[in-house]
C-alpha positions as semicolon CSV with decimal commas, in nm:
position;residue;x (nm);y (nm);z (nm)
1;X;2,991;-4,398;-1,304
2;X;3,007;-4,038;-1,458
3;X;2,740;-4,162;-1,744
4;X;2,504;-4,343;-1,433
5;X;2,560;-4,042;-1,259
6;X;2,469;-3,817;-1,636
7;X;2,097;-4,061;-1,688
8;X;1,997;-3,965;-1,302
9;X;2,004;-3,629;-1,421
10;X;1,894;-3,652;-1,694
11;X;1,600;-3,800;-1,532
12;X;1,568;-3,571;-1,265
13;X;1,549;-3,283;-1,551
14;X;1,283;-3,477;-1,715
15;X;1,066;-3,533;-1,417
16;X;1,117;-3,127;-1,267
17;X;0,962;-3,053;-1,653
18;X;0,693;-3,269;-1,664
19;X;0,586;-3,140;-1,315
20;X;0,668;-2,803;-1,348
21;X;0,452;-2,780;-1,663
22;X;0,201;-3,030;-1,633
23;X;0,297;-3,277;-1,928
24;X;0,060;-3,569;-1,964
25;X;0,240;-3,860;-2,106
26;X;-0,018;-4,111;-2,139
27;X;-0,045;-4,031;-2,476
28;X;0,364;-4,066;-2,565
29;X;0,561;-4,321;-2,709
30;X;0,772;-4,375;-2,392
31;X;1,136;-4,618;-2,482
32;X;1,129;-4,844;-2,200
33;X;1,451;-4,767;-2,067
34;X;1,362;-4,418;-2,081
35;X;1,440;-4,111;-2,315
36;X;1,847;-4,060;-2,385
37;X;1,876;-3,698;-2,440
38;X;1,637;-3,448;-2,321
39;X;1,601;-3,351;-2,705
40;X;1,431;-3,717;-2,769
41;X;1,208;-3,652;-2,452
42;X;1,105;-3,327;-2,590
43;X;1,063;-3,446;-2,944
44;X;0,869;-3,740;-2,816
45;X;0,608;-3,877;-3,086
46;X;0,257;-3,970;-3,000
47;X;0,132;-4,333;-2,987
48;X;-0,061;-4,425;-3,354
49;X;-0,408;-4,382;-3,320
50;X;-0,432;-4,114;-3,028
51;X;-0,513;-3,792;-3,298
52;X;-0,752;-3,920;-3,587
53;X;-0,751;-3,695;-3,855
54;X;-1,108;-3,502;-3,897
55;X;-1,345;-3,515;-4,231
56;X;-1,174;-3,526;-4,616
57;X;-0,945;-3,382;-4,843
58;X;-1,204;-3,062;-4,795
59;X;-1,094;-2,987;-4,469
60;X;-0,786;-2,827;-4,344
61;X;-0,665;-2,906;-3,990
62;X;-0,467;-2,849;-3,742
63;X;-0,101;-2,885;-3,784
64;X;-0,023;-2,907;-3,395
65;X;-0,126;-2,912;-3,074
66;X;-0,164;-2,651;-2,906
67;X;-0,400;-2,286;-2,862
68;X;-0,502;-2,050;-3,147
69;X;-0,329;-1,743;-3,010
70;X;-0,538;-1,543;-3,353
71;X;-0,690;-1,619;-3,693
72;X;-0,850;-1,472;-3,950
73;X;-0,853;-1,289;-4,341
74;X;-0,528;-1,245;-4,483
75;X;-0,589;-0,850;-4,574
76;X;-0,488;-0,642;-4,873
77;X;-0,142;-0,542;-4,914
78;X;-0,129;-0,937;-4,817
79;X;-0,153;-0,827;-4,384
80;X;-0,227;-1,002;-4,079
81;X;-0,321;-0,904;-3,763
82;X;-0,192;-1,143;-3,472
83;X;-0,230;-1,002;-3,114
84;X;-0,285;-0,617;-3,230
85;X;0,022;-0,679;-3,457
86;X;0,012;-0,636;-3,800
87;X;0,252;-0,852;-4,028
88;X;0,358;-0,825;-4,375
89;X;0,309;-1,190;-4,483
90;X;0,559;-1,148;-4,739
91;X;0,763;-1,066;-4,481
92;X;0,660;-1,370;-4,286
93;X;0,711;-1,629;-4,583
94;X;1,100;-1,469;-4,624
95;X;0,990;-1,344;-5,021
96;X;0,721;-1,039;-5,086
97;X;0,573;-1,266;-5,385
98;X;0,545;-1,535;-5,223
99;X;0,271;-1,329;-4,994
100;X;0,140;-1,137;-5,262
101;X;-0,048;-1,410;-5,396
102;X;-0,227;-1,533;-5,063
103;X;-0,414;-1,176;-5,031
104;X;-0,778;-1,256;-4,977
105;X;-0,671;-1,602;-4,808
106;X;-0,684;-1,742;-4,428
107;X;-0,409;-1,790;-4,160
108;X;-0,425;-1,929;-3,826
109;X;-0,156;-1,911;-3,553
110;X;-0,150;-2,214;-3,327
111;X;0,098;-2,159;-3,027
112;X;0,237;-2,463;-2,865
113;X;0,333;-2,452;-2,509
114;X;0,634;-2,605;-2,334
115;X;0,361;-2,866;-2,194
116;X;0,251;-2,977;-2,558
117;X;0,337;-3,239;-2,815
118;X;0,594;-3,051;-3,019
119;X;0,582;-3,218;-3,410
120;X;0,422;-3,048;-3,702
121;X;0,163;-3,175;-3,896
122;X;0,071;-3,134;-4,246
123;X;-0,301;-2,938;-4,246
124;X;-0,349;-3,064;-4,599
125;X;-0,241;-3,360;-4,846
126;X;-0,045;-3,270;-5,135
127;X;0,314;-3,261;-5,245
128;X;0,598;-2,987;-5,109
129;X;0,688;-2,800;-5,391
130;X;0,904;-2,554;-5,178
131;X;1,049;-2,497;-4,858
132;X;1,244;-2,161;-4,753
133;X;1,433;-2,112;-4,424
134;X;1,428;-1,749;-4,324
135;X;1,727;-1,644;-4,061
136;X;1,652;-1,439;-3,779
137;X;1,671;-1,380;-3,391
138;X;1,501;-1,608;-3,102
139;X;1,272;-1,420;-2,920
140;X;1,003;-1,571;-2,716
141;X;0,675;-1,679;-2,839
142;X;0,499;-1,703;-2,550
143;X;0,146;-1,471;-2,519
144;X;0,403;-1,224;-2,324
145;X;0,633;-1,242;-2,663
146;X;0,363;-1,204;-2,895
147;X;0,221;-0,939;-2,701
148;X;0,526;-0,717;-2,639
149;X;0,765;-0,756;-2,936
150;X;0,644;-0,577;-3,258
151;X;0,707;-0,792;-3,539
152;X;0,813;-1,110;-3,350
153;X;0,714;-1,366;-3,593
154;X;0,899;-1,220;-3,884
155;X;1,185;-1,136;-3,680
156;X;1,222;-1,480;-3,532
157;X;1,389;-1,794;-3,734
158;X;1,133;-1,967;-3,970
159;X;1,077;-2,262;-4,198
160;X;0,793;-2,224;-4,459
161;X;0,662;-2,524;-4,639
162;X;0,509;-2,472;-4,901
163;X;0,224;-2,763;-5,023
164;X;-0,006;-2,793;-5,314
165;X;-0,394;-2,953;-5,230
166;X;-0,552;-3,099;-5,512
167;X;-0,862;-2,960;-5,326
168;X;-0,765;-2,678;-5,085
169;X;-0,452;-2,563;-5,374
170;X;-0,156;-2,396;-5,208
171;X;-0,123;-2,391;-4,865
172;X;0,171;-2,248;-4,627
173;X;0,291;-2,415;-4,281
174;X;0,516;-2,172;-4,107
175;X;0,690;-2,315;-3,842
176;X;0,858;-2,030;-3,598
177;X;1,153;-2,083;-3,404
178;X;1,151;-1,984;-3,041
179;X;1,362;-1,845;-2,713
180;X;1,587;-2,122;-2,601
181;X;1,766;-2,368;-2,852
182;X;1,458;-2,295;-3,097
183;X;1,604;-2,595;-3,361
184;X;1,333;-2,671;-3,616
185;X;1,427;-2,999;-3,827
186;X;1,199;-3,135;-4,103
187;X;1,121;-3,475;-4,130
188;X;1,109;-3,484;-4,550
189;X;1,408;-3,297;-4,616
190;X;1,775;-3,316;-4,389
191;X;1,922;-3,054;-4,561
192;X;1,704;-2,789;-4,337
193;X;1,859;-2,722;-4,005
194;X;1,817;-2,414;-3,795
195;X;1,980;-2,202;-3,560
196;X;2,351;-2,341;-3,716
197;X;2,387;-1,990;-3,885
198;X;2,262;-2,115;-4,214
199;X;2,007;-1,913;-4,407
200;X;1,778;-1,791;-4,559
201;X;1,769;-2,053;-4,848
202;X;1,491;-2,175;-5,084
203;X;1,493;-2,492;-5,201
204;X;1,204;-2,583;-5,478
205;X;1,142;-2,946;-5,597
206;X;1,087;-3,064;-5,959
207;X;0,736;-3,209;-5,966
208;X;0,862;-3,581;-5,970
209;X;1,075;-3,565;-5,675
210;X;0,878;-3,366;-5,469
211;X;0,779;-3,519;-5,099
212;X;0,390;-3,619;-5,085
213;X;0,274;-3,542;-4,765
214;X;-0,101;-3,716;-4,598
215;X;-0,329;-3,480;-4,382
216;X;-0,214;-3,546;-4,068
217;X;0,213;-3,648;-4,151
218;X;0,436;-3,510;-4,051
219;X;0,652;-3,197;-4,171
220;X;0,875;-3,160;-3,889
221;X;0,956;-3,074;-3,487
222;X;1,070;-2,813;-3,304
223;X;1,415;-2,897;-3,018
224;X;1,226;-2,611;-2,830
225;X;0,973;-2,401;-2,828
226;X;0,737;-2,232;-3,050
227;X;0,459;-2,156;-3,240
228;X;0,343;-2,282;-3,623
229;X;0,112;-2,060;-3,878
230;X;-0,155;-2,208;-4,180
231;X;-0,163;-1,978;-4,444
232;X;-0,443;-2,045;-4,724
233;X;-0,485;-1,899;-5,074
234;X;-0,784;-1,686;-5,188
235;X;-0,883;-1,924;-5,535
236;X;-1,010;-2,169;-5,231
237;X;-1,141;-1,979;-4,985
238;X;-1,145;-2,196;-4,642
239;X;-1,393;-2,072;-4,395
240;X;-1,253;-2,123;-4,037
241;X;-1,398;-2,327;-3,761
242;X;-1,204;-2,228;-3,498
243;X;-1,170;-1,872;-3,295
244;X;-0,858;-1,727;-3,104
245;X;-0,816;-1,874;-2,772
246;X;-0,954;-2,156;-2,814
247;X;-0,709;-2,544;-2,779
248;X;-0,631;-2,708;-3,048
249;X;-0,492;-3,084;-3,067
250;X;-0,356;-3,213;-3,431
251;X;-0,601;-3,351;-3,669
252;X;-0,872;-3,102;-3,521
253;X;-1,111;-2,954;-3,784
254;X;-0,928;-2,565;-3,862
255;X;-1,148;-2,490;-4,193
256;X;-1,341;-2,590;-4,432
257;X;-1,356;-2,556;-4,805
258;X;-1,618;-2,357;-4,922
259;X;-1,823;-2,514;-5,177
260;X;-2,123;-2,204;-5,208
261;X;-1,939;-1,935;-5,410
């Protein structure tokens, strides 16, 4: 009785979200019997077929769905400015050299809302030849966050991975915890969990084991919450099709290489 009585509410908690934020499921892989942890409904993946990946190996896109709360240069001194903030990429990435060398690059932030799909994308194809977990608090991401608390992104947990484009060369995917359980998992690599009091750690793979990842596969999810950066390197300078405010699904055209230089 007590686990009939646990899969009612369960149910009830899933239908109050999807109302209270407006979540279309027609797009969801839905288990017939339903979802058996709030976690699984939350880290629900999309049917095959429903986000087509846009253009070639030329074009970087989106790693989520969601709305491009900024974008833009990456500045010198290795800077970005996201909502009137300015960040220390370095700072960002959990290692100063590691955002040293993405001066004169591109970033954009893509902030996913409680009503969105919640996995992480890879915005290129290439192999992972690192990924760092950075420690840190769990404030919220939401515009109010961004807005109100200097420095959130760097003070909140993180998972950088870091991939190599035979075409677009390095390119970053932060993914950045949020308020609430804020657990960010990657779907390569187990040995990543967050929010368990573990980190920061850097792990780097040797060439031949290191996990090839398609435009468009996945890296990981977030268990709540949050928001996930693109960072791109100045030797392949991507020119950005997208402006702040503006919704994003995964797959969507972010950049493009470009070829006149």
């Amino acid at each position: 009785a007590a686990s009939h009585a646990g899969c009612a509410l369960l149910r009830q908690a899933i239908d109050v979200y999807v109302k209270s934020y407006d979540v279309d499921l027609s797009e969801d892989v839905i288990p017939p019997e339903g979802w058996d942890s709030f976690d699984a409904f939350y880290t629900r993946p999309l049917r095959p077929g429903v986000r087509p990946i846009e253009g070639g190996d030329e074009v970087l896109v989106s790693p989520a769905d969601g709305r491009v709360e900024d974008c833009g240069p990456i500045e010198p001194g290795a800077r970005v400015h996201v909502k009137g903030h300015d960040y220390a990429l370095g700072e960002l990435l959990g290692d100063p050299r590691d955002g040293d060398r993405f001066e004169g690059g591109a970033f954009a932030v893509v902030y996913l809302s409680p009503r969105d799909y919640h996995r992480v994308h890879a915005p290129v194809a290439g192999p992972v030849h690192t990924i760092r977990h950075v420690g840190g608090t769990l404030l919220p991401v939401n515009p109010f966050g961004v807005s109100n608390y200097p420095n959130l992104f760097a003070r909140n947990e993180r998972v950088a991975v870091f991939q190599r484009s035979e075409t677009l060369g390095e390119v970053v995917t932060i993914l950045v915890g949020a308020i609430g359980v804020g657990r960010i998992s990657l779907s390569f690599d187990d040995s990543v969990m967050t929010n368990v009091g573990r980190g920061p750690t850097t792990k780097r793979y040797a060439p031949e084991r290191a996990p090839r990842i398609e435009r468009g596969g996945e890296l990981g999810m977030f268990h709540l919450g949050s928001t996930a950066i693109v960072i791109t390197n100045p030797d392949h300078p991507v020119s950005l099709a997208v402006q702040a405010g503006e919704t994003v699904r995964m797959g969507r055209r972010l950049g493009d290489l470009e070829v006149d230089r």
